[in-house]
N, C-alpha and C positions, 0 to 999 in steps of 0.2 A: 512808348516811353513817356512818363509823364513826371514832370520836373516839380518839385514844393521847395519852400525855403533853406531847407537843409537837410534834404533825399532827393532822390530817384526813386521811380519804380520800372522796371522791365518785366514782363511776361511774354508769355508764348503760350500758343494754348495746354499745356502739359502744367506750367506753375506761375506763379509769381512772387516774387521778389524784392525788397526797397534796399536800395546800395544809400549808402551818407559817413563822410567824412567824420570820426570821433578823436578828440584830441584824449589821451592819456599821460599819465607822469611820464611815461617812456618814451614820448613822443605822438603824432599821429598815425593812428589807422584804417584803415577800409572797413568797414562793419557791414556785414551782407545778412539779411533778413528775411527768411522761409517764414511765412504768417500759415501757412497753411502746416508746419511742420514742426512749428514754436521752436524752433532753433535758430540760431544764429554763429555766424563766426565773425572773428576780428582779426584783421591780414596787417603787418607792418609791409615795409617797401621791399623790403628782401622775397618777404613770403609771395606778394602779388610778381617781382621781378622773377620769379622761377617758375612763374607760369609759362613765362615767353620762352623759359628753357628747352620746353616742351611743346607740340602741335597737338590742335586739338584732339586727335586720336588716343593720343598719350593721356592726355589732363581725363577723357570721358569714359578711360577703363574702371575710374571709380564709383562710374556708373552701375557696375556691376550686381553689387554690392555696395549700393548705397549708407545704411543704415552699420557698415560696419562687416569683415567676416562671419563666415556663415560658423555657429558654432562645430561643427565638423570638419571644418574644412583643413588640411593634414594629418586628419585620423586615419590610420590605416583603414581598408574597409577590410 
C-alpha cells in the first residue's frame, strides 16, 4: 500500500486501485479508483457501512459479472 497526500494506493497482483477521501455538498465520501478500468465509484458512510452487513463471500458474488449482467441472463433459453 502506498500512502500520498490525499490517496492511497492498494494492489494485488490481479489490479490496482487508489482509495482518497472527497468532500461533496452532501457531505463526504469514499472515492475508489480503477486506473486500469477508467472507472470510478464514490461510497457515502451508509454505502461503505453495508459492506460490514455482509462477509466477504457475499460482497465478491459481484465478481461474477463484474462489468454488469450478462445481456441473457433470464431469457428463457
Amino acid at each position: 500500500m502506498t500512502e500520498g497526500p490525499d490517496f492511497f494506493i492498494i494492489s494485488n497482483e490481479f489490479t490496482t486501485v487508489t482509495v482518497r477521501k472527497v468532500r461533496t455538498r452532501n457531505g463526504e465520501r469514499l472515492e475508489i479508483r480503477s486506473a486500469a478500468q477508467e472507472r470510478s465509484i464514490t461510497l457515502d458512510a451508509i454505502a461503505l457501512e453495508a459492506l460490514t452487513w455482509s462477509n466477504a463471500l457475499e460482497v465478491g458474488e459481484g465478481l461474477s459479472t463484474p462489468m454488469g449482467p450478462e445481456d441473457n441472463e433470464g431469457d428463457p433459453a
